[in-house]
C-alpha positions as CSV (number, residue, x, y, z in Angstrom):
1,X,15.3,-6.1,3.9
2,X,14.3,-4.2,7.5
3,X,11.1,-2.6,5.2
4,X,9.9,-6.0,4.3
5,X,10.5,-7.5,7.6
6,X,8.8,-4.5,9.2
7,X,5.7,-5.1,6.6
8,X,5.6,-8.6,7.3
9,X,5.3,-8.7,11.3
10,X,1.3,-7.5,11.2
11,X,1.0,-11.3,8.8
12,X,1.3,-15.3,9.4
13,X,3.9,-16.0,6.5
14,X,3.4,-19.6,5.2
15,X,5.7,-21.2,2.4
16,X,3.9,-23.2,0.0
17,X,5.3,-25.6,-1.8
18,X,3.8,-24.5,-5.3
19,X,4.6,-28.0,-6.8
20,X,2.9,-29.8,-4.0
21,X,0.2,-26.7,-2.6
22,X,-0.9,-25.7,-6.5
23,X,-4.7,-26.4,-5.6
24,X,-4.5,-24.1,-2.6
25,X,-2.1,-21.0,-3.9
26,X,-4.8,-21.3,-7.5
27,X,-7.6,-21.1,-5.0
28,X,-6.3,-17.9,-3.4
29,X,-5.7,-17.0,-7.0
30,X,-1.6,-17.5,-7.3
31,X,-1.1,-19.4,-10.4
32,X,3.2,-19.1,-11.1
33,X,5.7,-19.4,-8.7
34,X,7.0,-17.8,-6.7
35,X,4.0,-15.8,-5.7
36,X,2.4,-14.2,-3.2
37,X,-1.2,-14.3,-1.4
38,X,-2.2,-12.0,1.3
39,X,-5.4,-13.5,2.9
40,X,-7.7,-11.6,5.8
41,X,-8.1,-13.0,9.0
42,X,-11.8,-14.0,8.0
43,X,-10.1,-15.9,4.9
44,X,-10.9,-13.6,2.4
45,X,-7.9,-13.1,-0.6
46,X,-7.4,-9.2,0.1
47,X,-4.0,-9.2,-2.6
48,X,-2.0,-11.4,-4.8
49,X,1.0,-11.5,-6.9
50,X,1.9,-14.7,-9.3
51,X,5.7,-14.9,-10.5
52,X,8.4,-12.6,-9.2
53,X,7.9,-9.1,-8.1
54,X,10.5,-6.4,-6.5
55,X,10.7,-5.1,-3.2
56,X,8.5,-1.9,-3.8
57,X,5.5,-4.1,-5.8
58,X,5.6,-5.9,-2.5
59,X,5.5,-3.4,-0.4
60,X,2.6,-1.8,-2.2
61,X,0.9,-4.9,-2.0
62,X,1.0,-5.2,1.9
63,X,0.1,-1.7,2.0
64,X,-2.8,-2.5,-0.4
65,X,-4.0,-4.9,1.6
66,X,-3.8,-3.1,5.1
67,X,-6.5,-0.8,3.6
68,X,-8.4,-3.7,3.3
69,X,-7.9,-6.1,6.4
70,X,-10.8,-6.2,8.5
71,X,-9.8,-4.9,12.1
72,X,-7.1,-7.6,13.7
73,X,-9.3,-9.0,16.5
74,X,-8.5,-8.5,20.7
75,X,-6.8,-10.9,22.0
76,X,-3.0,-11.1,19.9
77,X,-2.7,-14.7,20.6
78,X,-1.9,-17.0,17.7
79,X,-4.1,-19.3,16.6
80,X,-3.5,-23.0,17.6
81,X,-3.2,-25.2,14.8
């Protein structure tokens, strides 16, 4: 979907395994599969969704969550792992 895709480019998407990540996605507060955590740059959960959700819940999350990012930081280098 180009709305999603468009939503998504601001974020780092990571796929968790649920199965093998459950400790991690619990921690950011997703506890079913498939879910959804949107996390700040300074690591703070800012939304989450556990279980499936449409394309507008989604949405509203990410625009949720924009209203709460801190400001994206200078330089729009990625991280190095």
């Amino acid at each position: 979907d180009p709305t999603v895709r468009t939503a998504t480019q601001a974020y780092y998407c990571v796929v968790l395994a649920y199965n093998v990540d459950k400790p991690l996605a619990e921690r950011w507060g997703v506890t079913d599969a498939p879910g959804v955590a949107l996390i700040g740059s300074n690591g703070r959960v800012l939304e989450t969704s556990s279980g499936f959700i449409d394309r507008n819940t989604l949405l509203a999350l990410f625009k949720k969550a924009d209203g709460e990012a801190p400001p994206a930081p200078a330089s729009t280098t990625a991280p190095k792992p």
